[in-house]
C-alpha positions as CSV (number, residue, x, y, z in Angstrom):
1,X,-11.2,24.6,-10.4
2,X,-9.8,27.9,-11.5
3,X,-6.7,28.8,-13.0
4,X,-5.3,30.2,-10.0
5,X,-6.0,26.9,-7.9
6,X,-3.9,25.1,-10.8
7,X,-1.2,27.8,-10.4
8,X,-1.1,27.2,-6.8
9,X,-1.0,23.0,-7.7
10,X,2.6,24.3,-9.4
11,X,4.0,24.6,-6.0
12,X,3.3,20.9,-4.7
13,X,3.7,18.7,-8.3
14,X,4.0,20.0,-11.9
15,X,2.7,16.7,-12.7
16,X,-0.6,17.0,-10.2
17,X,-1.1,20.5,-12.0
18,X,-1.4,18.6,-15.5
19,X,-4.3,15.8,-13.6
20,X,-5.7,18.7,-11.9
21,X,-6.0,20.6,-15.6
22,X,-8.5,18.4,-16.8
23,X,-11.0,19.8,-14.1
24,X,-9.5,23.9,-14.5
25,X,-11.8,26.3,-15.2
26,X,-15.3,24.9,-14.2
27,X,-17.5,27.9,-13.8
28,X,-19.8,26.3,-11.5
29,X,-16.9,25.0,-8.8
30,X,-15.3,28.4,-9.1
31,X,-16.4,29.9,-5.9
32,X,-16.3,27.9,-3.8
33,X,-12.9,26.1,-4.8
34,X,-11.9,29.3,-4.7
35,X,-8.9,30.0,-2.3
36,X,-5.7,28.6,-0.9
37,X,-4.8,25.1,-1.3
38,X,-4.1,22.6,0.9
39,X,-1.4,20.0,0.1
40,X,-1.0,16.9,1.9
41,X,1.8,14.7,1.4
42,X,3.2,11.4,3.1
43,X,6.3,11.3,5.4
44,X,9.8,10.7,4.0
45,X,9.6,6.7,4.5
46,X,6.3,5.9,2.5
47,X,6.8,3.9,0.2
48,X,3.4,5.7,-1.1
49,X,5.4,8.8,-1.5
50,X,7.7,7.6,-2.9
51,X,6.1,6.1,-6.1
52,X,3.9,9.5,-6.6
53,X,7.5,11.4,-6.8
54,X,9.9,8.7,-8.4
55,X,7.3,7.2,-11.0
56,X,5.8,11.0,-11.9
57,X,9.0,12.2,-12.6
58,X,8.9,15.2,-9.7
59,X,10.7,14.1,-7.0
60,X,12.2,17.0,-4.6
61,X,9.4,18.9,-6.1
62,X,7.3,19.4,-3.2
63,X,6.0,22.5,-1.3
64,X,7.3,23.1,2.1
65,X,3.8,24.2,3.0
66,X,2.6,20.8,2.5
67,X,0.6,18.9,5.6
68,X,2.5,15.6,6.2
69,X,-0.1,12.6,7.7
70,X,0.7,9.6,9.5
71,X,-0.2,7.0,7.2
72,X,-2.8,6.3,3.9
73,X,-6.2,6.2,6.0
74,X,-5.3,9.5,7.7
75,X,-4.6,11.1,4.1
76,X,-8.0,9.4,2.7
77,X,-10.0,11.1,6.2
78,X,-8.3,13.9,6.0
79,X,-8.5,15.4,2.3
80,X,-12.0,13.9,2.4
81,X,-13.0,16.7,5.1
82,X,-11.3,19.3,3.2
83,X,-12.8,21.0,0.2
84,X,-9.4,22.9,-0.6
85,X,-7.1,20.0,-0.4
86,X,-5.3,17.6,-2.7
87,X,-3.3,14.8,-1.9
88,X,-2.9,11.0,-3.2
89,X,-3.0,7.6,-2.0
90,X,-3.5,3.7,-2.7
91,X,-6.2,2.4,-5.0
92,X,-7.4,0.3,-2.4
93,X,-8.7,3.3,-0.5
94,X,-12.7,3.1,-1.0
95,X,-13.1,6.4,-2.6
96,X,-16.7,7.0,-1.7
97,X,-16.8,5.7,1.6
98,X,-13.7,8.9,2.2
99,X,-15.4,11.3,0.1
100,X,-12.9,11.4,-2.4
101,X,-12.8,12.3,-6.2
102,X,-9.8,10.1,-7.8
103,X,-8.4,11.9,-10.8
104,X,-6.6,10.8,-13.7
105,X,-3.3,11.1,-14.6
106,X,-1.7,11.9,-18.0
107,X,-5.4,11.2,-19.0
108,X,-5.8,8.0,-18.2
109,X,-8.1,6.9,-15.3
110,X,-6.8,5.0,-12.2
111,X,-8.0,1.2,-12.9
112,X,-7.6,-2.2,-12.4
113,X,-7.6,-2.6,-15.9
114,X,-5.3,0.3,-16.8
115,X,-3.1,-0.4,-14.0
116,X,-2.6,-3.7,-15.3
117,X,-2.2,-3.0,-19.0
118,X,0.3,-0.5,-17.9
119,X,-1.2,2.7,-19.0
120,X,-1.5,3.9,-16.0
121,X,1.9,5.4,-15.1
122,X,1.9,5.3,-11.1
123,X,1.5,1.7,-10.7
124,X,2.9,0.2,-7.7
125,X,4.3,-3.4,-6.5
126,X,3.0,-4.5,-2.6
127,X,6.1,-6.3,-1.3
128,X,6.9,-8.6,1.3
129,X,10.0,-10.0,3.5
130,X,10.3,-12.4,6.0
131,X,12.8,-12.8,8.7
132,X,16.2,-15.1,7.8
133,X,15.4,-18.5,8.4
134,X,16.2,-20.0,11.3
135,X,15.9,-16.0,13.2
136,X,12.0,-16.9,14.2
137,X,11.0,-17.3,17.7
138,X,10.0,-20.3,16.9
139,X,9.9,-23.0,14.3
140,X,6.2,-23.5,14.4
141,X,6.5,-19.5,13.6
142,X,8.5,-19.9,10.7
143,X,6.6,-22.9,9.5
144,X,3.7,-20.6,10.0
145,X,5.0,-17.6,7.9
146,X,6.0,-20.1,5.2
147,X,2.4,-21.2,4.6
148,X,1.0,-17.2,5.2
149,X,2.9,-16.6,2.4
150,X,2.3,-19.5,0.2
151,X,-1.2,-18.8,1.2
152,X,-1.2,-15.1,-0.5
153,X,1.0,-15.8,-3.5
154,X,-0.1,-19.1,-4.6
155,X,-3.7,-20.5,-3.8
156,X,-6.6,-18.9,-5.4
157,X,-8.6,-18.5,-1.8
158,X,-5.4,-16.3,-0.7
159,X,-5.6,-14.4,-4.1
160,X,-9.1,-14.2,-4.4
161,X,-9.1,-12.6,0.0
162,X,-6.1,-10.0,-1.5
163,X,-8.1,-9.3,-4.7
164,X,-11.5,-8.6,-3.0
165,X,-9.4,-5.9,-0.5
166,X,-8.6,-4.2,-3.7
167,X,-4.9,-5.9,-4.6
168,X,-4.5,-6.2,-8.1
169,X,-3.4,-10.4,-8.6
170,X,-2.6,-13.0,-10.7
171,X,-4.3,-16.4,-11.2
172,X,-2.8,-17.7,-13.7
173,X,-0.3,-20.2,-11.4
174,X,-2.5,-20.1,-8.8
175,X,-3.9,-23.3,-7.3
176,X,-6.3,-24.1,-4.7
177,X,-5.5,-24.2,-0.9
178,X,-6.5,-27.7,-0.5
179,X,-3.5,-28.9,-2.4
180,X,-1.2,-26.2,-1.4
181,X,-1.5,-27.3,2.5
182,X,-0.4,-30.1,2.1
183,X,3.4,-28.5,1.6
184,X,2.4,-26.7,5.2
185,X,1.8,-29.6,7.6
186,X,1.9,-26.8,10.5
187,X,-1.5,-25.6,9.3
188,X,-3.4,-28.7,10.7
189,X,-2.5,-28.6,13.9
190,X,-3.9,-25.5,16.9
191,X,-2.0,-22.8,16.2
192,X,-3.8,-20.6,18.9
193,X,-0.5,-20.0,21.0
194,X,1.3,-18.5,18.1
195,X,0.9,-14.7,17.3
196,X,2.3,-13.2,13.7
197,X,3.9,-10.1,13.4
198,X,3.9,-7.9,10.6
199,X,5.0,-3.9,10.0
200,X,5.7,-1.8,7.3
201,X,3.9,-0.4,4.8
202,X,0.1,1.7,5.9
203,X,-1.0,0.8,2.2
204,X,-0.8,-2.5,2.7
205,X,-3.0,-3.0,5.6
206,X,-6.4,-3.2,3.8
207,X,-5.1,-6.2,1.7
208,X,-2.8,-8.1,4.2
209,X,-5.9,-7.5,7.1
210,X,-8.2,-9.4,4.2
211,X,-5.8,-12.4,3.6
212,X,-4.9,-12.8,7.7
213,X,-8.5,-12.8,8.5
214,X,-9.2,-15.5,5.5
215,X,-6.2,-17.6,6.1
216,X,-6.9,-17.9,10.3
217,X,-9.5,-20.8,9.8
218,X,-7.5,-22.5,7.7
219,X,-4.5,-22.9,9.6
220,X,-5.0,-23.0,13.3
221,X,-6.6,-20.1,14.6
222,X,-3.5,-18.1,15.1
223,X,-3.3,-14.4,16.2
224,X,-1.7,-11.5,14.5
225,X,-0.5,-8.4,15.2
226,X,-0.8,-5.4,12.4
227,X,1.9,-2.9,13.5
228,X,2.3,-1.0,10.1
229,X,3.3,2.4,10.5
230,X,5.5,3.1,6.4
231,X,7.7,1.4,3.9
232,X,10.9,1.9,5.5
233,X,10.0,-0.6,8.6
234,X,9.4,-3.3,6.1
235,X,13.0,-4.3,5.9
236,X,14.2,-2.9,9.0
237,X,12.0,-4.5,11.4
238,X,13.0,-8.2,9.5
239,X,16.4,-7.7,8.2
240,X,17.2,-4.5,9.2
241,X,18.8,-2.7,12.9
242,X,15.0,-3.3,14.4
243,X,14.7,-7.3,13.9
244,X,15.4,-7.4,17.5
245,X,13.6,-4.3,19.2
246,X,10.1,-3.9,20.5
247,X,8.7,-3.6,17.1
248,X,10.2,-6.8,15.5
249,X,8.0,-8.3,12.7
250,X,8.0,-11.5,11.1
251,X,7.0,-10.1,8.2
252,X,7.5,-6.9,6.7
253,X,6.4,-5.2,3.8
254,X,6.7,-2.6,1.8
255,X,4.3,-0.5,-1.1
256,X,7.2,-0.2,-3.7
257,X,10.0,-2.6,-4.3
258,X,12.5,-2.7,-1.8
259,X,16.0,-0.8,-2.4
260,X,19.0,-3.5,-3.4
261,X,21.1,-0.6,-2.1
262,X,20.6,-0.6,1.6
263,X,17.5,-3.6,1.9
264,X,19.1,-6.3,0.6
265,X,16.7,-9.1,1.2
266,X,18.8,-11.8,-0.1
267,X,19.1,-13.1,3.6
268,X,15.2,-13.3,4.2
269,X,13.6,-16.9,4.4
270,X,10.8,-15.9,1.7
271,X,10.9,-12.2,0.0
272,X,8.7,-11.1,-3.2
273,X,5.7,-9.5,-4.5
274,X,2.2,-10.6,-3.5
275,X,0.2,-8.3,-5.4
276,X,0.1,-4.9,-7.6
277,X,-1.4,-1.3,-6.6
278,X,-1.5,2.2,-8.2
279,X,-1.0,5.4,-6.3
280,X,-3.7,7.7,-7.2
281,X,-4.1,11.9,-6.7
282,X,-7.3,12.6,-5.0
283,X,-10.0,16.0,-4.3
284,X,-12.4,15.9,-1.5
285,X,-15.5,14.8,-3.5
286,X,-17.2,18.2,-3.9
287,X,-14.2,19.5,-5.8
């Protein structure tokens, strides 16, 4: 990239321009990185969003120029068709399969390992919340959700279906599904007339998709229904002033911690973390 692309970075992140240094100057990109930049950036209620700004340090820092997308598989399509653009998004995203080039921040590569280890700055929680007990439609459902979760936070199949979607876990409490379900009497029985409902958080999706799918077989051969569409509906479509619209969830979740401040989720049956992610800044490949 040339020294006037990294100029132009200035006006969506000082901190993208320092990860988009290490690539300045490459004489044989020049030309054809050559020209105006394309900044894409994630509506005000990502959770996505808001760990590139708060955990980078820039927050408020962001061009008005900037392309907002819907949700973190529109950003990965749609700076992976654009050879001027820049933009960031989960590490789950398969970079290849989007044409993307992940860069590093501060130096230090976006990684399992690194993310873990806590080198990598823009590390990430994937949070969930559950409706209050008792506000189910039904108490098979919340007997249902109870086990979901259990499933995903402590038995090593749920771990190992989060892990393989690109969550970052931990095994070191976890034990296997075969003694878990016997705490969740509800999974033995034919589930088939009860339909879960989650929202929230885009990032998630990949993840949560993987540990649904792995978790049906095992308890019932219920439905689900994957109405994710940012952060922000996490809480309110649980908790929150949507619990009872159209677009209630019984679960919601969020890719950041949820805010104490106006998501209390002190009042939800079952609230926490069920695995870690990194936000990472990304090129279209070719860059």
């Amino acid at each position: 990239m040339s020294r006037q692309m990294n100029k132009t970075l200035s006006m969506l992140l000082a901190a993208v321009m320092a990860v988009m240094a290490i690539f300045a100057a490459a004489p044989a990109q020049a030309d054809a990185a050559a020209g105006e930049i394309h900044v894409y950036t994630r509506d005000s209620s990502s959770g996505t969003r808001e760990a590139f700004e708060d955990k980078g340090g820039f927050a408020g820092e962001l061009t008005d120029l900037a392309v907002e997308v819907s949700s973190n598989g529109d950003m990965a399509v749609k700076v992976g068709q654009d050879p001027q653009a820049i933009g960031y998004v989960s590490l789950t995203t398969d970079f290849a399969a989007s044409n993307l080039k992940p860069l590093a921040y501060e130096g230090v590569e976006a990684t399992e390992a690194n993310t873990v280890s806590g080198d990598y700055a823009l590390a990430r929680p994937f949070s969930y919340v559950t409706r209050a007990a008792g506000d189910f439609d039904s108490v098979e459902k919340e007997q249902l959700v109870a086990a979901f979760v259990a499933y995903i936070t402590e038995s090593e199949e749920g771990l190992g279906a989060v892990e393989a979607a690109g969550g970052i876990v931990d095994y070191d409490e976890a034990r296997p599904w075969e003694e878990l379900r016997e705490d969740h009497p509800i999974v033995d029985q034919d589930n088939s007339g009860l339909e879960l409902l989650t929202g929230g958080s885009t990032s998630v999706v990949k993840t949560l998709e993987a540990a649904l799918q792995a978790f049906q077989p095992e308890s019932g051969y219920f439905s689900y229904k994957v109405d994710n569409t940012g952060s922000s509906a996490g809480y309110k479509r649980t908790l929150g002033d949507e619990k009872d619209s159209a677009t209630r969830a019984d679960i919601g979740f969020a890719s950041r911690e949820f805010h104490p401040s106006d998501e209390d989720t002190s009042g939800a049956l079952l609230s926490g973390v069920y695995c870690l992610d990194a936000v990472v800044a990304v090129v279209e490949a070719g860059n």
